[in-house]
N, C-alpha and C positions, 0 to 999 in steps of 0.2 A: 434681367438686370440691366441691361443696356438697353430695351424699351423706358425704362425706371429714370437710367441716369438721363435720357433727351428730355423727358415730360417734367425730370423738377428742374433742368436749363429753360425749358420753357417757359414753365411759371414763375422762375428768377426774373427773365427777361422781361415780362410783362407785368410784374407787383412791382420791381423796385424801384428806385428814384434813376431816372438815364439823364445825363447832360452829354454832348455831342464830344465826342474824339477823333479827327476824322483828318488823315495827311490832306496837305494843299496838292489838288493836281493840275493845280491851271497853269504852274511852272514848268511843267515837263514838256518836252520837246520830241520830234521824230530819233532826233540823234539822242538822245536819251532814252529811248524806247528800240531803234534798231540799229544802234555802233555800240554795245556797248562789248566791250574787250571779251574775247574771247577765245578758250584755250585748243578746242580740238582740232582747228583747220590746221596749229603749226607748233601745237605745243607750247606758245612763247608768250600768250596770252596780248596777240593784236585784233583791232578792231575788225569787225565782220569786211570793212572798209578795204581795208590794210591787207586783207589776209588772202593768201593764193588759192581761194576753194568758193565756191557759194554756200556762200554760209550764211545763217541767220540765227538769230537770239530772241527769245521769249523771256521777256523779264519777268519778276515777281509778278508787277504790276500787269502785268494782262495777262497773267494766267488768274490772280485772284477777279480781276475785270470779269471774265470770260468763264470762268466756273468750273477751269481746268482742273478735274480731278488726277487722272491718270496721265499719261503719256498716250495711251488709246484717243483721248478726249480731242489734245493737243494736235495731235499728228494731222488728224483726220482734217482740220485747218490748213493744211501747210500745202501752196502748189505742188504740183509736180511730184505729189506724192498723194498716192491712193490706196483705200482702205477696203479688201471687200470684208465683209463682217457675215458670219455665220457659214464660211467657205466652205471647209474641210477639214476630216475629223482630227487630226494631229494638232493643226496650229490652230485651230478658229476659225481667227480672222487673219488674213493673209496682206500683206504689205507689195505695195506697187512701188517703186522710185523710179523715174524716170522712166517710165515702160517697162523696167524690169521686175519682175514678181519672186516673191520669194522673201521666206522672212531671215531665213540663213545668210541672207547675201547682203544684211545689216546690221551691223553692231549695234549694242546699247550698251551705253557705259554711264556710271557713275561715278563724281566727280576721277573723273580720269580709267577709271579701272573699267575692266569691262565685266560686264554681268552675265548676259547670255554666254550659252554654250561654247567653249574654247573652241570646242574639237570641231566647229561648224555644223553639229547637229541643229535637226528643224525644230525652233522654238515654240512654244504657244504663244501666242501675243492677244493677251486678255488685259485686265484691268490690275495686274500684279507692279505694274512701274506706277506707283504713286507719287505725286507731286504732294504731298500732304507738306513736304518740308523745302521743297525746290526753291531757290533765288532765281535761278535761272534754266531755262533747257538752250543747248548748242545743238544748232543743225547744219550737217555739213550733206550737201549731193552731189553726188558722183562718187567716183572713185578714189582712195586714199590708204592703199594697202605699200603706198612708198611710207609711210611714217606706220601704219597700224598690221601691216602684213597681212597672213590670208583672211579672207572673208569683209574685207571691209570693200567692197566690191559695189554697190549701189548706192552707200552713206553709213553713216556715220551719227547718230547723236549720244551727246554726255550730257547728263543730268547733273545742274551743280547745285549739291545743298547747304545750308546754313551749317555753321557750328557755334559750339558753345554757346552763351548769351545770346547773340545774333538768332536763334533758334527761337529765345523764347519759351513764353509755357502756353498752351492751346489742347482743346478739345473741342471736336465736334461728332453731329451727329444726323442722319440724314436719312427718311424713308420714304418710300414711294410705291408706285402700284407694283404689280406682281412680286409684292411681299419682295421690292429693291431694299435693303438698308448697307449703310454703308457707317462706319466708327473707326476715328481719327485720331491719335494724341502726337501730340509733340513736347519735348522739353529739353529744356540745355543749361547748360550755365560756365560759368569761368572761376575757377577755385585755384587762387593762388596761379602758378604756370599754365594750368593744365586747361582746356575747354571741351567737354563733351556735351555730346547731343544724342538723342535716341528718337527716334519716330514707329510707330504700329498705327499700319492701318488695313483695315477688315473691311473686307465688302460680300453682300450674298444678294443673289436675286433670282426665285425661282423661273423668274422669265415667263412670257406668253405662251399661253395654249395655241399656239400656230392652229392646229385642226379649226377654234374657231373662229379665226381669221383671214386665211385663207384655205377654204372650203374644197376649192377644185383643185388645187396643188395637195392634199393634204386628203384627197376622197378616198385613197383605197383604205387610209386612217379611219375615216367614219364610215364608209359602207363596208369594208372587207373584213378588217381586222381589230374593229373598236365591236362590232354587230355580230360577225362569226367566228372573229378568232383565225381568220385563213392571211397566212400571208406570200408573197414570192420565192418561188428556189427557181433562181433559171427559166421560167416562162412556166414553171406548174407550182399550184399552190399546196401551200401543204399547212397542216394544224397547229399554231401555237399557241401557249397558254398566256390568258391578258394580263396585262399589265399597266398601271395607270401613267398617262401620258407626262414627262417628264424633261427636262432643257435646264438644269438647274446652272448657274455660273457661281462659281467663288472666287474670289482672292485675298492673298496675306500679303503684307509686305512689313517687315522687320527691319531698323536700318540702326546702329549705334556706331558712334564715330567719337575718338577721343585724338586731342592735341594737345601735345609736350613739349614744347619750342619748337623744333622741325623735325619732332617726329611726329608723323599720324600712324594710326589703327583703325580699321575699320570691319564692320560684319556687315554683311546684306542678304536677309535669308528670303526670297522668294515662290511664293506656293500660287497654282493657277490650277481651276479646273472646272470640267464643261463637258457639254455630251459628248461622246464619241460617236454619236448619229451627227454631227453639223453637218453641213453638205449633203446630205445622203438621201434617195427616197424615200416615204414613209412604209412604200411595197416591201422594199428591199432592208431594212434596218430597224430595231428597234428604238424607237423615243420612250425609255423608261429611265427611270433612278439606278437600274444596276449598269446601265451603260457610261463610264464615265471615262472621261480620259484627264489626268490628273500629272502636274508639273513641279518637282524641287528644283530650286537654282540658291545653292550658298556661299559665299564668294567670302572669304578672308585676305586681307590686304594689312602688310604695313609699310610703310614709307618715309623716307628721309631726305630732307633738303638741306643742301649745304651750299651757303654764296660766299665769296671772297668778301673782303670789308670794302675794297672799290667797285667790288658790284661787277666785275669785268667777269669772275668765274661762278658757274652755276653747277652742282652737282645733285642728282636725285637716284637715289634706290628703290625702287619698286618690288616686292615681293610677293606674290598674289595666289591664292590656293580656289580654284575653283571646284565644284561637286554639283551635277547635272544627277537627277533619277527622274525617272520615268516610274511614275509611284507602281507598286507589285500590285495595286486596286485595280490600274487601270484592265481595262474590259471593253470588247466591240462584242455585239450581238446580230450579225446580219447573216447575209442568204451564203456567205462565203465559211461562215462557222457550221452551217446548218441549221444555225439559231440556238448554238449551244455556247456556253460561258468560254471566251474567246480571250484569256487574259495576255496582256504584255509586259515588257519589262525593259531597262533601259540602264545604263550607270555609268559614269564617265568621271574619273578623276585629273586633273591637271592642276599643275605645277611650274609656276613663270619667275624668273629673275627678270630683271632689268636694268643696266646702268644707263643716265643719260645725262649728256655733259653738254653744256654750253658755255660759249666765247664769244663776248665780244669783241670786234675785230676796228676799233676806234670808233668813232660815234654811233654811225649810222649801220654798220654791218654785224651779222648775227651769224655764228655755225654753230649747228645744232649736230651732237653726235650720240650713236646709240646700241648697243649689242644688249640682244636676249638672250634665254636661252628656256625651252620650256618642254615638259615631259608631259606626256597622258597616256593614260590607262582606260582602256574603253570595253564595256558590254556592249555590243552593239544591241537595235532594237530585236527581240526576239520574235520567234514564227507565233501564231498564237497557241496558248497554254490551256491545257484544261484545267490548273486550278493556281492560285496565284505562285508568283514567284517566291522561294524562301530564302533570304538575304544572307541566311547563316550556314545555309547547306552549298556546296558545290555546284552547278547546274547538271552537269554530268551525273549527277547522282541519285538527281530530283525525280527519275522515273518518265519525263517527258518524252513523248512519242512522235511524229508526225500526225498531225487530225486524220482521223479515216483510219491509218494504218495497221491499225490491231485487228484485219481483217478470220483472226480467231484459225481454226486447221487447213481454213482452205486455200491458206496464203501459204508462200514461202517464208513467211516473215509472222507467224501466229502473235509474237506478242508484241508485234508494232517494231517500227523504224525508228529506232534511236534519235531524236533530234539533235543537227549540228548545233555548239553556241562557240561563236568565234569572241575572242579575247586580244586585243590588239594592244600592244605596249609600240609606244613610240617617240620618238624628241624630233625638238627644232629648234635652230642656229639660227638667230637673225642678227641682221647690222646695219643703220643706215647711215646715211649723212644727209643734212640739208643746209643751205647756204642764203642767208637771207641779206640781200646787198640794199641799201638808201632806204633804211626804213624810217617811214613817216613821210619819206621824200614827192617830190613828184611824179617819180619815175621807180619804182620797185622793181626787183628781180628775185624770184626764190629758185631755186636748183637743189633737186635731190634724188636721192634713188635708195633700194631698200634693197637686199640680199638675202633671200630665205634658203636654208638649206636643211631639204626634211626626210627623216630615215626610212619615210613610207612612199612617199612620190617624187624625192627627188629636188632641185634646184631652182630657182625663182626670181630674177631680179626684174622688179618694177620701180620706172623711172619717175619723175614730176617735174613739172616747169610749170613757172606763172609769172605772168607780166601784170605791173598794177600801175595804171595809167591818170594822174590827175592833173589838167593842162589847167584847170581853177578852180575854183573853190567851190562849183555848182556841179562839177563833172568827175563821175569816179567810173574807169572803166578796165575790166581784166578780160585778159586772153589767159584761159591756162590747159595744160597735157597732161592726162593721169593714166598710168594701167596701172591692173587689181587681177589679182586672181582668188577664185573658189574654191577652196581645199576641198577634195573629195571628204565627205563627214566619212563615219565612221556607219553611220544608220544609210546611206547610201549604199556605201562601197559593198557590205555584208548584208544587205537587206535581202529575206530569203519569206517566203509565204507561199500556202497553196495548203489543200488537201485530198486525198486520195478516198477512190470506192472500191470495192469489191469488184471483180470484173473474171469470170473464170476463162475467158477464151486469153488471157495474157500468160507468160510462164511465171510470174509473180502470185496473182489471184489478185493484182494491184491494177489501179488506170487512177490517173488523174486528166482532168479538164485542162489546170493550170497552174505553174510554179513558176514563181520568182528568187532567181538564182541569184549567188553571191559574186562581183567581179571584184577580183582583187587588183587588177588590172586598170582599175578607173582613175583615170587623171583628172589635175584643178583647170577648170573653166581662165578662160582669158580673156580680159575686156581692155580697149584703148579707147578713151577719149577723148573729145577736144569740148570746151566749154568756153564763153563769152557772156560777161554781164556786165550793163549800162546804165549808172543810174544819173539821174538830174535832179537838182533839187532846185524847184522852183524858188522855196523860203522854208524855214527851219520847219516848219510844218506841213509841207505840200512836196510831198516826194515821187517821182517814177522810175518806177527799175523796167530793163526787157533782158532775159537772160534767153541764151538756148545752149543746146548741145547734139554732139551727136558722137554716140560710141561704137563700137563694135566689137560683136563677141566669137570667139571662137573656142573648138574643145566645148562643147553645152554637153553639160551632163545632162541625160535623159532616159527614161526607163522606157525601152523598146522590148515587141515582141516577136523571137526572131523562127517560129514555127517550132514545131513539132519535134522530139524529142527523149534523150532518157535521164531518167534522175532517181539517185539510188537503187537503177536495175528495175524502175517502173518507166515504162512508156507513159509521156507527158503528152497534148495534143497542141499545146500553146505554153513555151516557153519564155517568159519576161526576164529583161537585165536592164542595170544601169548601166551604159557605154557614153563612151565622150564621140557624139555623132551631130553632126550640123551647126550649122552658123546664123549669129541675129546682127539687126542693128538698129539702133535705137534712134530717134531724133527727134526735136521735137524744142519748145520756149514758151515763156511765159512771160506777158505784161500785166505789171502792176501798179497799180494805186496806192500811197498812200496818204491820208491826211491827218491833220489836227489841231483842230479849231478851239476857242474859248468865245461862248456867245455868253455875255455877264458871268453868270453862275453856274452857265453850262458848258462844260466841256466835252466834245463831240471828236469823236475819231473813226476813219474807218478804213479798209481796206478792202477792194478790188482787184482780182487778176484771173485773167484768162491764159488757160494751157493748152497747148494742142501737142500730142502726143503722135508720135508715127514710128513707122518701121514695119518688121515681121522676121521671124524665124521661119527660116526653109520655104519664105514665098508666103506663108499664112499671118493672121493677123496676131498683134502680141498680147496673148492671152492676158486678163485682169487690167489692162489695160485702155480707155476712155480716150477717143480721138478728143475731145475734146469737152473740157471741163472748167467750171465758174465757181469759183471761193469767193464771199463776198462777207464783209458783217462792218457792221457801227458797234462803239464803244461808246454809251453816254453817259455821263454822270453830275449829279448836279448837290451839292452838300452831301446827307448821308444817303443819297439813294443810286443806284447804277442799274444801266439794265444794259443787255447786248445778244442781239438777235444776230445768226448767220445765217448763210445759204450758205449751200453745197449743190450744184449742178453738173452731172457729169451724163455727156452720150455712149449710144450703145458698145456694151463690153460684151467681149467675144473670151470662151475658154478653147481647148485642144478635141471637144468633144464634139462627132459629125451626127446628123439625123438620119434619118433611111435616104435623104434626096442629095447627102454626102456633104450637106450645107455646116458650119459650124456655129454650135450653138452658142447664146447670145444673150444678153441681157437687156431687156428695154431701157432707152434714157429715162432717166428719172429728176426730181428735183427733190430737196427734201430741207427742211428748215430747223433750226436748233433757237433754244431760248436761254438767257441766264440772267436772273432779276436778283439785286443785294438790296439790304438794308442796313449799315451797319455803321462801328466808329462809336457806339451807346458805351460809354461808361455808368457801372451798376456796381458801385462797393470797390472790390479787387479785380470785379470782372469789365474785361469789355467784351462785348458782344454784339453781333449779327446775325442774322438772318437770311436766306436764299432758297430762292426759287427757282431749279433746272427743270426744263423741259425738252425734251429729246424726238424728234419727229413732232415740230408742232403742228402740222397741219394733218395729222394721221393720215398721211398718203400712203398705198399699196405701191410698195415697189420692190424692185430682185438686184441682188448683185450677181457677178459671176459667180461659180462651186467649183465645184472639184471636176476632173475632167475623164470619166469614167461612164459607163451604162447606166453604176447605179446612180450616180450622182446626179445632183437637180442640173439641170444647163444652166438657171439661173434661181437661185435661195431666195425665198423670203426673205422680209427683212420685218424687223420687229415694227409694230403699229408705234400711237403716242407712248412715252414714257415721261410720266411726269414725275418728280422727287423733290421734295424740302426739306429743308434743316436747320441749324442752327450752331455757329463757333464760338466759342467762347476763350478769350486770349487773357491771363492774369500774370 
């Protein structure tokens, strides 16, 4: 059906009568493309200029430019912020800010609310944040847990979408090699008071056969266990049954929004899912279809804005219900199951109020005030399951065992070890205040600080300063101060794994290799930093920013293994926990270019910036992290045609994982190129319509990013060869 519906848009597009519809953009300008006002540095909706954080803005206009699907697509552009992709089984692809890695240690929100996981659990970050409906994406880096509390720790972005009318009516449609398609709609309208909008969009892509593209990363695949069927336990092989080679990616993305004078409503329901082999060796792990590891995020939100009629008082309620699972499907198949059906499970409910009150304070001065107040309920992630999770049964009741443990008469324990499942109920108390003096002025001041107090780990106050400096009209320059802290997630703090053998010389009939215990004990990470950015503008088109920073982290949660051991009355030989043990620091700037030009009917834009990234954790290098990296791309467009080529350039990334010569492994520099061709603006009947052409690794370069930091895991992942995909939109 959705093959059916692209093929008769295409035949529309090319039988019916087209005459050109196509905005003027030879009027737009830098400052129409990066000030444009912006709500998550300060809440109060000032320019990226204005506002006490490094911030940047993605408008409609170059995200449609640039072929921006997802937020994945987006990011992957933006300095000082790094992407590895096919990392590790849980998230994917794993997110760098500023040296720091970790995709819990950033929030993602939507217009305002946040989407990912309250409780700070590790999110997936696939192709599920769709821009199918976005005006704009906000980016803030650094740290911001004085206005946003825990976990907004390395950044910050809010996705802001159209409503009502402004929405529009659209469908599009888009397929590419390894069976990529991707099906988009949008629509809105204004019905008397009220303006809703709704957006669905669906993407599937079985993904590349890795084995036949990279051959020697991928050997024991084709000579060991594609040929005999033998795969890895621990350095001996043993017999498993084949299975055809499989990587498949999904994503959903559901978003309906409705406005009633000041009230809003909103739903956002989010589905991601992907191997549970990414990262992992092919010796060590299975790449089949039953391996999958699979993400819900459904967020309900209403909200009420209330202003004085002199505009002096501002009042907003914020109510928000968030629901994280970790789907009962998901399933790992590797050398730590024994290569038997290895299921997990995950559930997190949360529950946020919000008031938030502003005053202005005579013309130019702004106080922003604010108390939460939020509950959750949490499953944390479970040990692995031999058969799925059942959502309607107890856990305690469900019959699970520890793996191995039903070592039968000859154990102390004949019908297995009962498995722990910890349940965590908890709330948080926040409050802040921020003071925003001479806005607009030459001289700015913001001051604030944030107060969390949580019934699980306890009290929290993170402060914020920022100075905004403009001596003329070519020069904008900020100094600003942020600490952020990490809430211990909940899939941390109780994270428990391992399984046990038979072993008759113990007084159990039990032995385990290795078990990852629960600390209930784990405290939030703590970061301070200082940050500077300097921009010049030559002419309303010819811009240079240099920004740097530099933080430091202490309390790093980190899963250590602290030796040898007992666990439920079994001698363990290597016991694992999360503890709050060692200190980082981050540093590091970026200079950038930017331009944009009108040559007659051509308008030409681009941007250039180089990062250099530094630091280390405990003396070593900071894992997923690129001493230095090159973002670059043109933006050209000429009547109804556009195209815009980037680079991506980034040097060697290092993960946590040593070789035999105790060296730490490493990822080669790589370069790799992206494409994005339009053709559109065609009115046909009620329809307008375009056309586009992505290309993704255009030059099919072989290159690796950092994995996961483990034996089994690659030191450095493949990364997907060319991907090419077309489509076709159609706006009525």
């Amino acid at each position: 059906m959705r093959k059916t519906l692209a093929l008769a848009l295409l035949a529309h597009f090319f039988s019916a009568p087209l005459r050109a519809e196509q905005p003027d953009l030879t009027a737009l300008t830098l400052e129409d493309l990066l000030n444009v006002p912006i709500q998550a540095s300060s809440l109060t909706g000032s320019k990226p200029s204005d506002s006490a954080a490094v911030a940047q803005v993605i408008t409609e206009e170059t995200i449609r430019a640039r072929g921006y699907a997802t937020l994945l697509d987006l990011l992957e552009d933006i300095p000082q912020i790094e992407i590895a992709h096919r990392a590790e089984s849980g998230p994917g692809n794993v997110i760098s800010v500023q040296g720091l890695n970790g995709n819990e240690r950033f929030q993602i929100m939507m217009d305002g609310v946040r989407i990912t996981p309250v409780t700070g659990n590790l999110y997936a970050f696939g192709r599920q944040f769709s821009l199918a409906n976005a005006e704009r994406v906000e980016i803030i880096l650094g740290p911001v847990s004085a206005l946003y509390g825990a976990d907004a720790f390395s950044g910050v972005v809010n996705i802001v979408t159209k409503s009502g009318a402004g929405t529009g009516k659209s469908v599009s449609a888009s397929h590419g090699n390894y069976n990529t398609q991707s099906y988009a709609a949008a629509a809105g309208a204004d019905i008397g008071g009220a303006a809703f909008s709704v957006t669905a969009d669906n993407y599937h892509s079985d993904g590349p056969s890795m084995p036949k593209y990279y051959k020697s990363d991928f050997s024991w695949y084709n000579d060991q266990y594609k040929s005999n069927g033998w795969m890895n336990l621990f350095g001996s092989s043993v017999p498993v049954s084949l299975r055809g080679y499989s990587a498949d990616e999904d994503a959903l993305f559901l978003h309906a929004r409705l406005n009633l004078g000041n009230f809003e409503a909103g739903w956002i329901r989010l589905t991601e899912s992907h191997s549970s082999s990414l990262g992992v060796k092919p010796d060590t792990s299975l790449y089949s279809s039953d391996a999958v590891w699979e993400t819900h995020d459904d967020t309900l939100y209403g909200r009420h804005r209330w202003q004085s009629e002199d505009e002096n008082w501002g009042l907003e309620t914020l109510l928000n219900r968030h629901v994280y699972e970790l789907d009962p499907r998901t399933k790992l198949i590797n050398q730590y199951s024994n290569y038997q059906d290895a299921y997990k499970y995950a559930h997190d409910l949360s529950t946020m109020i919000e008031e938030r009150i502003t005053y202005k304070i005579g013309e130019k001065d702004l106080m922003l005030l604010g108390l939460s107040y939020q509950e959750n309920n949490s499953l944390p992630r479970t040990e692995d399951l031999s058969k799925p999770f059942n959502t309607n049964v107890p856990a305690d009741s469900q019959g699970f065992i520890y793996p191995g443990s039903g070592g039968g008469a000859s154990t102390t324990v004949p019908n297995g070890i009962p498995q722990d499942f910890y349940y965590m109920e908890y709330s948080n108390i926040g409050g802040y205040a921020q003071l925003q003096l001479n806005q607009e002025g030459d001289l700015q001041t913001t001051l604030g600080a944030r107060f969390d107090s949580n019934s699980l780990y306890g009290d929290s106050i993170n402060p914020r300063a920022g100075l905004v400096w403009k001596p003329g009209e070519k020069i904008n320059a900020k100094l600003l101060y942020g600490e952020a802290f990490l809430a211990p997630s909940p899939d941390k703090t109780y994270q428990h794994y391992g399984s046990f053998w038979a072993d008759p010389t113990t007084a159990s009939g039990l032995h385990s290799s290795f078990m990852q215990i629960p600390n209930p004990d784990l405290k939030p990470e703590r970061i301070r930093s200082a940050q500077t950015e300097w921009t010049y503008r030559f002419t309303d088109r010819v811009w240079t920013t240099f920004s740097a920073y530099h933080s430091w982290i202490e309390n790093l949660q980190q899963s250590v293994t602290i030796g040898a051991g007992m666990f439920k009355g079994v001698p363990v030989d290597d016991i694992g926990i999360w503890t709050n043990r060692g200190s980082a620091r981050t540093y590091g700037g970026t200079l950038r270019l930017d331009t944009r030009t009108v040559f007659g009917r051509y308008v030409v834009g681009s941007y250039a910036a180089y990062s250099y990234s530094g630091g280390d954790i405990d003396g070593d290098f900071l894992p997923y992290s690129a001493r230095n990296s090159v973002k670059a791309g043109l933006d050209i467009s000429r009547g109804r045609w556009s195209v815009s080529p980037r680079l991506i350039y980034q040097s060697r990334s290092y993960n946590k994982t040593r070789d035999a010569q105790g060296n730490l492994q490493s990822s080669a520099p790589f370069a790799v190129a992206n494409l994005h061709a339009g053709y559109g603006g065609l009115k046909s009947g009620p329809f307008v319509l375009s056309a586009f052409l992505d290309v993704q690794n255009l030059f099919n370069a072989r290159y690796y990013n950092p994995a996961r930091a483990d034996d089994a895991g690659f030191g450095a992942s493949p990364q997907e060869p060319i991907r090419v995909s077309g489509g076709v939109t159609a706006k009525f």
